[in-house]
NUKOL-87645 format. One line per 8 residues: number of its first residue (from 1); for each residue x, z, y of C-alpha. Coordinates in Angstrom, 3 decimals, decimal comma, m for minus. Example, Ala and Ser with C-alpha at 12.3 -4.5 7.8 and 13.67 -1.06 7.14 Angstrom:
1 = 12,300/7,800/m4,500  13,670/7,140/m1,060
END
This chain:
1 = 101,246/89,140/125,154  97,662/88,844/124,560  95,171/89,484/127,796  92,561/91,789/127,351  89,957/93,312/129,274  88,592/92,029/132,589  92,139/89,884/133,434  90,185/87,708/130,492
9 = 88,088/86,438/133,327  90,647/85,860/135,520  92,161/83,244/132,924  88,103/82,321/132,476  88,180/81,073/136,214  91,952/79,590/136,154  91,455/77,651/133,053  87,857/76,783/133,298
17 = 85,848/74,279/136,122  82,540/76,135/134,687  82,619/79,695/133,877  79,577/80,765/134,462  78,482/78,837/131,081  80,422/81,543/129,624  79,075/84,218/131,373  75,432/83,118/130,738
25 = 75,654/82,918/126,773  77,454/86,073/126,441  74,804/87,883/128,737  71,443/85,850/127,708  72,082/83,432/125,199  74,458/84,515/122,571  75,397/82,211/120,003  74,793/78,607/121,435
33 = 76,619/75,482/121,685  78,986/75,805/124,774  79,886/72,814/126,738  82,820/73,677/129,524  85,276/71,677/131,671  88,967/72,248/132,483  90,205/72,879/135,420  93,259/70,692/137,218
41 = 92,732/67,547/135,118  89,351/67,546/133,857  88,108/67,710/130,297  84,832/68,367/128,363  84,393/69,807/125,605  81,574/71,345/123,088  82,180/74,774/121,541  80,034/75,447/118,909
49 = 79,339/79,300/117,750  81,298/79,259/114,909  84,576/78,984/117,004  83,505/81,126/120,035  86,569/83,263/119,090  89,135/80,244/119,168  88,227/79,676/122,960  88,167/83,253/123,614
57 = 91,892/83,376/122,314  92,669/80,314/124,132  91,383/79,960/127,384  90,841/83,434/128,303  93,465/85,682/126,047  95,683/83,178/126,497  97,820/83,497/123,329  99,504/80,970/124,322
65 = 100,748/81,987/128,255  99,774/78,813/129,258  101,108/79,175/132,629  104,561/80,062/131,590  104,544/77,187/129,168  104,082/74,597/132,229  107,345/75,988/134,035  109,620/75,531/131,200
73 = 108,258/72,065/129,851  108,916/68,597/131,272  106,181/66,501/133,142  105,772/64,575/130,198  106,302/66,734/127,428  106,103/65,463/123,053  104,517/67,755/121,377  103,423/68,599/117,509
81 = 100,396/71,018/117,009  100,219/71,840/113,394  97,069/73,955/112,804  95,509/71,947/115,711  92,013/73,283/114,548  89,682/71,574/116,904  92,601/70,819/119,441  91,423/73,198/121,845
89 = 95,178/73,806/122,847  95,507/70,453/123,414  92,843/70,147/125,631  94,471/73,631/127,869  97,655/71,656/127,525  96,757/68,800/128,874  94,602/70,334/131,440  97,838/71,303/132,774
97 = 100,373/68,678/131,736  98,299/65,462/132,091  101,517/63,356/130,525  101,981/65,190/127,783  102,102/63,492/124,069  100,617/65,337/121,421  100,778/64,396/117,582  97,985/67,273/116,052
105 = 97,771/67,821/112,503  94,709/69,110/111,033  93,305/70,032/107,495  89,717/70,170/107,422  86,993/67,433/107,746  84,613/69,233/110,188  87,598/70,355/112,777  89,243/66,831/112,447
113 = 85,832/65,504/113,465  85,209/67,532/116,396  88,483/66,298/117,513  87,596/63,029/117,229  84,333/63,697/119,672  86,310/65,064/122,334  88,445/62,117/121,893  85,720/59,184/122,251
121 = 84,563/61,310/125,486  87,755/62,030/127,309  89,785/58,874/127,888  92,705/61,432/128,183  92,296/63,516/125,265  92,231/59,965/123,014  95,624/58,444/124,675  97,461/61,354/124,794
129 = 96,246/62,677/121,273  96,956/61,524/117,671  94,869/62,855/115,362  96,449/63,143/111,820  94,033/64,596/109,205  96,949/66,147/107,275  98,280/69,475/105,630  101,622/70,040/106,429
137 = 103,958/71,557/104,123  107,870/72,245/104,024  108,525/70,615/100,479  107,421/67,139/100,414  104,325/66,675/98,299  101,206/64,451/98,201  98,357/66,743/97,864  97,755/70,686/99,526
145 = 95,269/73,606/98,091  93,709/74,873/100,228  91,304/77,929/99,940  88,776/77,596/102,643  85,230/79,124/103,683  82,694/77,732/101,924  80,419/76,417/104,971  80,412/72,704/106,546
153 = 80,931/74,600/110,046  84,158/74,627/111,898  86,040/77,354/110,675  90,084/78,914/111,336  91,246/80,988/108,191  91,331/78,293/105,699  94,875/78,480/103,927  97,594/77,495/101,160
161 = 97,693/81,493/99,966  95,081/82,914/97,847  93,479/85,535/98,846  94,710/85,127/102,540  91,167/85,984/103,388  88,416/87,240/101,575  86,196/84,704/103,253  87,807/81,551/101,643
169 = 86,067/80,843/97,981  86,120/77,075/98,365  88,946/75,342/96,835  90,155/72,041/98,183  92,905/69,511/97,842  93,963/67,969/100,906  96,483/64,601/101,690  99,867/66,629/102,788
177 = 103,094/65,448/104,624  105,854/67,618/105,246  107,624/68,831/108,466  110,668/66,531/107,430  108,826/63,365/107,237  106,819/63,739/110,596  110,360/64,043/112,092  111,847/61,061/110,412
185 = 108,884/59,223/112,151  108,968/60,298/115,846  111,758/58,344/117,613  112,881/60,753/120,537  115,927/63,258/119,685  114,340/66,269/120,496  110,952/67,447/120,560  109,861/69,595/123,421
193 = 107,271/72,131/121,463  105,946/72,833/118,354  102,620/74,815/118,254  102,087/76,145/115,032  98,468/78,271/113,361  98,634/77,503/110,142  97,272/80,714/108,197  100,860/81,448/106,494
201 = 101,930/78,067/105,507  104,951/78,855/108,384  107,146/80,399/105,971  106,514/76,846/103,772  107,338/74,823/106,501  109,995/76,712/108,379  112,037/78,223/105,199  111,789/74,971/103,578
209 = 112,462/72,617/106,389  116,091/71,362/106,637  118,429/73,441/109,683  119,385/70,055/110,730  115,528/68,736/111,487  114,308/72,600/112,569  116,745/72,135/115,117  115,283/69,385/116,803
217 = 112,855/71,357/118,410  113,683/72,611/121,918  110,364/75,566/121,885  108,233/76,603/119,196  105,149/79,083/119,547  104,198/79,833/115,900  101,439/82,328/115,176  103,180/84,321/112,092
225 = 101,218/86,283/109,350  102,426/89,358/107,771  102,017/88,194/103,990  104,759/90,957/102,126  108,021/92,365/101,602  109,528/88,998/101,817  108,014/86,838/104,474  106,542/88,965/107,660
233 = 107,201/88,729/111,243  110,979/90,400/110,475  112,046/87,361/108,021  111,158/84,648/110,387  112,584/86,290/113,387  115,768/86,468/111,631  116,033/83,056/110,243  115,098/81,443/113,860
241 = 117,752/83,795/115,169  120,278/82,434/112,738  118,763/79,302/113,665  119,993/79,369/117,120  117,150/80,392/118,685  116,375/83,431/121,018  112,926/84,767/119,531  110,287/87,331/120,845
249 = 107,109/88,278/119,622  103,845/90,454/120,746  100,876/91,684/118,553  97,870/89,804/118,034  96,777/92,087/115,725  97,888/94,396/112,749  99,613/91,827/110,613  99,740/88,687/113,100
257 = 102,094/87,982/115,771  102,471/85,587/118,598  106,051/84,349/118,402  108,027/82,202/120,508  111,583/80,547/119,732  113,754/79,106/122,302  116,708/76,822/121,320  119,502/79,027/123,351
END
């Protein structure tokens, strides 16, 4: 579940070699470019206003119960992170688990490029990340539409459904590869964890996805939006369950959930 209140800053000190950064900007300086440092193995990174929220939900809400995450994966865990925004869970993972292999798939220009600058700075972040500027879909096609903010920022709604948010009145067409044909190309049997935000393309890529190639994943953390009747937080619970996989799931807010899937 979701941390709020002052355990935040608990998390803030854990996950973070320079908190007070933090502290300063939202006491003096709101709004600036952040620069911070993990803790454990060390990474920098820049956060820029725009996705103040995304390291707030990261690094100090921890969404993602980062510390439970290290005691059930391997020292050297694959990974795919679709929705990898800037790859700021990649940089908490591997803060942690400095073997991990992560193959991140991102949409949008300006989050795929702020990827790429914490790559050319951390040696780390660039061997252990590949960056793949990609939609990912469940039916194999060439080309996503996207509805997205219109600004040149980073941003975190952008998504496949129209009207999804109110926010997105830019259209765009993005390269896409499905869920299927990322599989076919990663060698190992199994992969270890999928990390899924993907603004309600998981019902496109989970539904759609064969049993056979779903069930290569040992762990999956998928952030799922309540769209309707049809596909909501109920619908993909049940599927995963029928799946083989023991599911739970906390509020992130009033129609998103933070769900996890175990192979049992």
């Amino acid at each position: 579940m979701p941390v709020t209140g002052p355990r935040r800053y608990i998390n803030l000190f854990r996950n973070i070699g320079n908190p007070l950064e933090y502290i300063f900007d939202k006491f003096h300086d709101r709004g600036r470019m952040l620069h911070f440092v993990t803790r454990l193995n060390r990474l920098g990174f820049d956060v820029p206003a725009s996705l103040h929220q995304v390291f707030k939900e990261i690094f100090m809400a921890d969404v993602y119960n980062i510390g439970a995450l290290m005691r059930v994966l391997p020292d050297d865990p694959l990974v795919i992170d679709i929705g990898a925004n800037a790859g700021f869970f990649d940089i908490l993972l591997l803060s942690k688990i400095k073997n991990a292999q992560i193959y991140a798939y991102e949409p949008l220009n300006s989050n795929i490029e702020r990827m790429r600058s914490i790559a050319s700075s951390n040696r780390r972040f660039d061997k252990s990340v590949t960056i793949n500027p990609f939609a990912v879909t469940g039916v194999s096609r060439e080309m996503l539409r996207l509805y997205a903010q219109d600004t040149e920022d980073n941003q975190v709604v952008a998504s496949s459904l129209k009207g999804f948010n109110t926010d997105n009145t830019k259209e765009l067409w993005i390269p896409a590869i499905s869920f299927s044909e990322i599989m076919a190309n990663i060698p190992r049997a199994k992969i270890d964890l999928l990390k899924m935000d993907c603004e309600g393309s998981e019902y496109d890529i989970v539904l759609n996805t064969p049993a056979d190639v779903m069930r290569r994943v040992e762990r999956m953390l998928i952030e799922v939006h309540d769209i309707d009747s049809q596909f909501n937080i109920d619908t993909m619970s049940r599927y995963l369950g029928e799946l083989g996989y023991g599911v739970s799931y906390t509020s992130i807010n009033g129609f998103c959930y933070a769900l996890e899937a175990c192979k049992k």
